[in-house]
C-alpha positions as CSV (number, residue, x, y, z in Angstrom):
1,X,-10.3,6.2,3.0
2,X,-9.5,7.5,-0.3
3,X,-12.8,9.9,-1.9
4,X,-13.9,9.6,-5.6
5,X,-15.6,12.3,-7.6
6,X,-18.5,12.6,-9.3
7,X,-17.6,11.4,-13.0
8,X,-15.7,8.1,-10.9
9,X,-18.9,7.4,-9.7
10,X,-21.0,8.0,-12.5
11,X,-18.5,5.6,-15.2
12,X,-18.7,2.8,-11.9
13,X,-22.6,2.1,-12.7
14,X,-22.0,2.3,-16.3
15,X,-20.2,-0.1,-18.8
16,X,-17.0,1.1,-18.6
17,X,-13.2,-0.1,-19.1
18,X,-9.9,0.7,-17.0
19,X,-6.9,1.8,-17.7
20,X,-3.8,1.0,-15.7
21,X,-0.7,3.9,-15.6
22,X,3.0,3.4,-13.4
23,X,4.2,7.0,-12.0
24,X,7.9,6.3,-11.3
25,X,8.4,9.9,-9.5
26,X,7.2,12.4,-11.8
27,X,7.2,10.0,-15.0
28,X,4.2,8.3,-16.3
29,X,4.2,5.0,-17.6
30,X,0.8,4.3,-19.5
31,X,-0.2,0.7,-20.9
32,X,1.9,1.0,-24.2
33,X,5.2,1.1,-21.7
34,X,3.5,-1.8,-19.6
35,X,4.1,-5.5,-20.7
36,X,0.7,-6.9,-20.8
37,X,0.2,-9.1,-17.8
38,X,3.6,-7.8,-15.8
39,X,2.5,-5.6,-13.6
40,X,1.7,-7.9,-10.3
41,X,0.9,-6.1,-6.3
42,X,1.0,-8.5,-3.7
43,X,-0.4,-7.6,0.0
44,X,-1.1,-9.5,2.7
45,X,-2.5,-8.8,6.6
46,X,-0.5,-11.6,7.9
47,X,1.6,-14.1,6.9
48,X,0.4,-17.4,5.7
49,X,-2.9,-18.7,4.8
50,X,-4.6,-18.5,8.4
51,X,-6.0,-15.3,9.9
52,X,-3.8,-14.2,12.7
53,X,-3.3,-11.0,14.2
54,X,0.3,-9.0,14.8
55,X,1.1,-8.6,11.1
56,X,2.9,-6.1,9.9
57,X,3.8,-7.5,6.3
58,X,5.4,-5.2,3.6
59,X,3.8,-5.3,0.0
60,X,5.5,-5.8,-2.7
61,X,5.5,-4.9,-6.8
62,X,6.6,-6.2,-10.1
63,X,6.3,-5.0,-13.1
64,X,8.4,-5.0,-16.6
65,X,8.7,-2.1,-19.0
66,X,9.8,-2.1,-22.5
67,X,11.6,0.2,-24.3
68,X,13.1,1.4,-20.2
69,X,16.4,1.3,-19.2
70,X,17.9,1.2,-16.1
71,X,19.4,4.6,-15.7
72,X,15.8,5.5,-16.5
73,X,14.8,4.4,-13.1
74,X,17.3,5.5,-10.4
75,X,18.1,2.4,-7.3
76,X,15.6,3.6,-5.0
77,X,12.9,4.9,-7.1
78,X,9.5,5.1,-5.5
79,X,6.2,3.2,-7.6
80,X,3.0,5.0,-7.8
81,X,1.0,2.1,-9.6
82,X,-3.1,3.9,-10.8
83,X,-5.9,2.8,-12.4
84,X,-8.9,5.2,-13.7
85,X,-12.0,4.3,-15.1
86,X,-13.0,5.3,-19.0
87,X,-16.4,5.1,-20.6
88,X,-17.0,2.9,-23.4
89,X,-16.4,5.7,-26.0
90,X,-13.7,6.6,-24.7
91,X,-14.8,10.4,-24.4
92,X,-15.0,10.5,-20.5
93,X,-12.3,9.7,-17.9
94,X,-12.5,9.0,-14.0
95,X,-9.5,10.6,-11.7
96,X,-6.4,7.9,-11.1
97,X,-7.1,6.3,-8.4
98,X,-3.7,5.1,-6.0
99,X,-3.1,1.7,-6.0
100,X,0.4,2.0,-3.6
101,X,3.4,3.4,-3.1
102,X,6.7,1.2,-3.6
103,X,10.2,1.9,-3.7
104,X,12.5,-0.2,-6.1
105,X,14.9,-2.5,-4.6
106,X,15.6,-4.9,-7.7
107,X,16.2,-3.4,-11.3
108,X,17.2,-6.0,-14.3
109,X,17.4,-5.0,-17.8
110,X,16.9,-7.6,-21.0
111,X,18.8,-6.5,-23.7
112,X,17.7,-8.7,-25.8
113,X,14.1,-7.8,-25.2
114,X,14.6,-4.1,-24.6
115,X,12.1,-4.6,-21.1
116,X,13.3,-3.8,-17.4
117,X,11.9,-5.6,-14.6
118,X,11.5,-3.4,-11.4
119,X,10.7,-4.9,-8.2
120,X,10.1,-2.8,-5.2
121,X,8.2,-3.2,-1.6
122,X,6.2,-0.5,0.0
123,X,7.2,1.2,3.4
124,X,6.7,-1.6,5.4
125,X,9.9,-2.9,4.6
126,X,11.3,-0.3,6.1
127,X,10.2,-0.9,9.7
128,X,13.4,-3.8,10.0
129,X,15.4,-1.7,11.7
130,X,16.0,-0.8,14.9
131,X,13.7,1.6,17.1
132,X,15.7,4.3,18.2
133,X,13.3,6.7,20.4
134,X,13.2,6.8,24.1
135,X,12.1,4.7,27.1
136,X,10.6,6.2,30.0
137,X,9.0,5.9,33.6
138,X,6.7,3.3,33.7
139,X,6.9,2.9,29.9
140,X,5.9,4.6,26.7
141,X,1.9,4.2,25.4
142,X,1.5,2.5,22.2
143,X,0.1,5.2,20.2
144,X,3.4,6.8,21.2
145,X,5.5,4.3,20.2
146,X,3.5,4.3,16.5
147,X,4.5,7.9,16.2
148,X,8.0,7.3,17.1
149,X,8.2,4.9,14.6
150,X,6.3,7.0,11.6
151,X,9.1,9.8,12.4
152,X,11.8,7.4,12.4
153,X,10.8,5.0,9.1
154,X,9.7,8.3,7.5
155,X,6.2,7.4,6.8
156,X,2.4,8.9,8.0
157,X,-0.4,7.8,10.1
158,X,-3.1,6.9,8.4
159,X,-5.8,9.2,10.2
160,X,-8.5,6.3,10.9
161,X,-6.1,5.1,12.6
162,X,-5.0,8.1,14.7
163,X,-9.1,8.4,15.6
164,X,-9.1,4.9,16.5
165,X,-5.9,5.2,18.9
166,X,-7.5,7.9,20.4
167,X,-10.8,6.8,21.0
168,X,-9.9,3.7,22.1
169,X,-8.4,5.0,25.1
170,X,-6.7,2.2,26.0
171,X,-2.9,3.2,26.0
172,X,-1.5,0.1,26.3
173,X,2.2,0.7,27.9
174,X,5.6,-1.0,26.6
175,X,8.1,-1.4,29.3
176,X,11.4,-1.5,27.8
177,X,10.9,-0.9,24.2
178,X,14.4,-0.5,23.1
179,X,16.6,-3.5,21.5
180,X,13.5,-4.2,19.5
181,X,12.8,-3.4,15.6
182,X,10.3,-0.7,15.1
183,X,8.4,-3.8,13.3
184,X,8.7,-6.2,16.3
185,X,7.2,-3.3,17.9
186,X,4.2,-2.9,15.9
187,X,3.3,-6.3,15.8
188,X,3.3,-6.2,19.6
189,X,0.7,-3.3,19.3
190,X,-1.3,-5.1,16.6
191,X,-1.8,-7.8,18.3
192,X,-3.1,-6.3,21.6
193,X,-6.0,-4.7,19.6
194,X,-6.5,-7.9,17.3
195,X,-5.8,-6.1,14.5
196,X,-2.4,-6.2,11.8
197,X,-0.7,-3.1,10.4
198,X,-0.8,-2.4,6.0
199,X,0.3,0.5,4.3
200,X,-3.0,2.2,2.5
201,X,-3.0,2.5,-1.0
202,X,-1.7,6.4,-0.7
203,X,0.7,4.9,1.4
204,X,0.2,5.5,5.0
205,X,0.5,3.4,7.9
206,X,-2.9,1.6,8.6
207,X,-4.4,-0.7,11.3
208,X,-6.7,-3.0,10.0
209,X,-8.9,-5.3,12.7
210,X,-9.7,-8.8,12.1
211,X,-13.2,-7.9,13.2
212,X,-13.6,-5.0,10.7
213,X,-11.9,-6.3,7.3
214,X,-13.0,-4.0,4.5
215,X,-15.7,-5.0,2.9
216,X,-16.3,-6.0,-0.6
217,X,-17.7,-2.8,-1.4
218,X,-14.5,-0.9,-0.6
219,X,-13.1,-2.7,-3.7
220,X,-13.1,-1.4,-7.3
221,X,-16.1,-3.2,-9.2
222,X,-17.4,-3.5,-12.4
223,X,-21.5,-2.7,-13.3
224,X,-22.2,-6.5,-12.6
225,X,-20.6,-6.0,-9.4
226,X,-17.8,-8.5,-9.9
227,X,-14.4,-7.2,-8.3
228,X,-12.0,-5.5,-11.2
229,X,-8.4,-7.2,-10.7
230,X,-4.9,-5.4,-10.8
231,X,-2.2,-7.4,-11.7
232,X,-4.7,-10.3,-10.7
233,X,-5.7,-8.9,-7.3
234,X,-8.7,-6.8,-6.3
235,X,-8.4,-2.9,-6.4
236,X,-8.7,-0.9,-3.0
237,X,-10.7,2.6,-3.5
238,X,-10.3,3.1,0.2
């Protein structure tokens, strides 16, 4: 889960506004780079509109940016979309608070308009290839498997998750795991527990449970307690 400080929770209970800033690697984009409405996160547990477990869907960005051009923003770039909260007279700001982590894979530039459209998924995407680690006698446990596949893709555990492998002390076994993706493979895992795999807003590898969905209160909300949208969806804290 990601923490907030004190002034973040302090501007939450108040009347407050947010602000909204891209990092494209160690650039900032604030809101006067941002084309009002263009900057869009989609993520999803599973596919479809009908809960299901075994997901393990990558997220996905859009955004356009005026007065940036392409060699601004080299092919593989990674997307570091924040918000923060600021108080009314504008004298007092929260942290930024990470809202993903997303890695370009479509660049287009308007020259007419002078604004460049990134797209990008987050690590997810990276998971279509195919697993390379070892088999073993009488197989190789799942939480094994997950590791494998975090060295392999490039990518961290999410520690909840790590504590929930470990306490769960299940260690469900795969066979024969090779000639498999490393995301066939974690949808195998995800469905044994009834759960679907995300990447957390910091960008680590997350199992999320049908049974234990984060609730509403793990969203960003406003003093009325109505959920603050991003790009028209809900902002995670945690």
């Amino acid at each position: 889960m990601q923490t907030t400080d004190a002034t973040y929770q302090a501007l939450l209970v108040e009347s407050h506004t947010t602000e909204t800033r891209l990092m494209i690697g160690d650039t900032s984009y604030g809101e006067s780079k941002i084309m009002e409405n263009s900057l869009v996160v989609k993520h999803a547990l599973f596919s479809g509109e009908t809960p299901s477990v075994g997901g393990a869907v990558a997220g996905e960005i859009e955004v356009g940016l005026r007065g940036v051009t392409s060699s601004d923003v080299s092919r593989r770039a990674e997307l570091r979309p924040e918000v923060r909260l600021v108080s009314l007279d504008g004298q007092t700001v929260s942290e930024w608070i990470a809202q993903g982590v997303y890695n370009v894979d479509k660049r287009s530039y308007n020259k007419q308009t002078g604004v460049l459209t990134l797209h990008g998924y987050d690590k997810m995407l990276a998971t279509e290839q195919w697993y390379t680690g070892r088999g073993g006698a009488g197989g190789v446990t799942d939480i094994t498997i997950v590791n494998r596949v975090c060295t392999q893709v490039g990518i961290m555990l999410d520690s909840e998750t790590d504590s929930f492998f470990s306490a769960s002390g299940k260690n469900y076994k795969v066979t024969k795991p090779r000639n498999y993706t490393c995301r066939e493979l974690l949808q195998a895992i995800a469905g044994w527990y009834g759960g679907n795999w995300c990447m957390t807003p910091v960008g680590k590898l997350r199992l999320v449970l049908l049974n234990s969905l984060p609730k509403e209160t793990n969203y960003l909300v406003d003093n009325g307690g109505n959920a603050i949208t991003f790009g028209g969806d809900r902002i995670l804290v945690g």
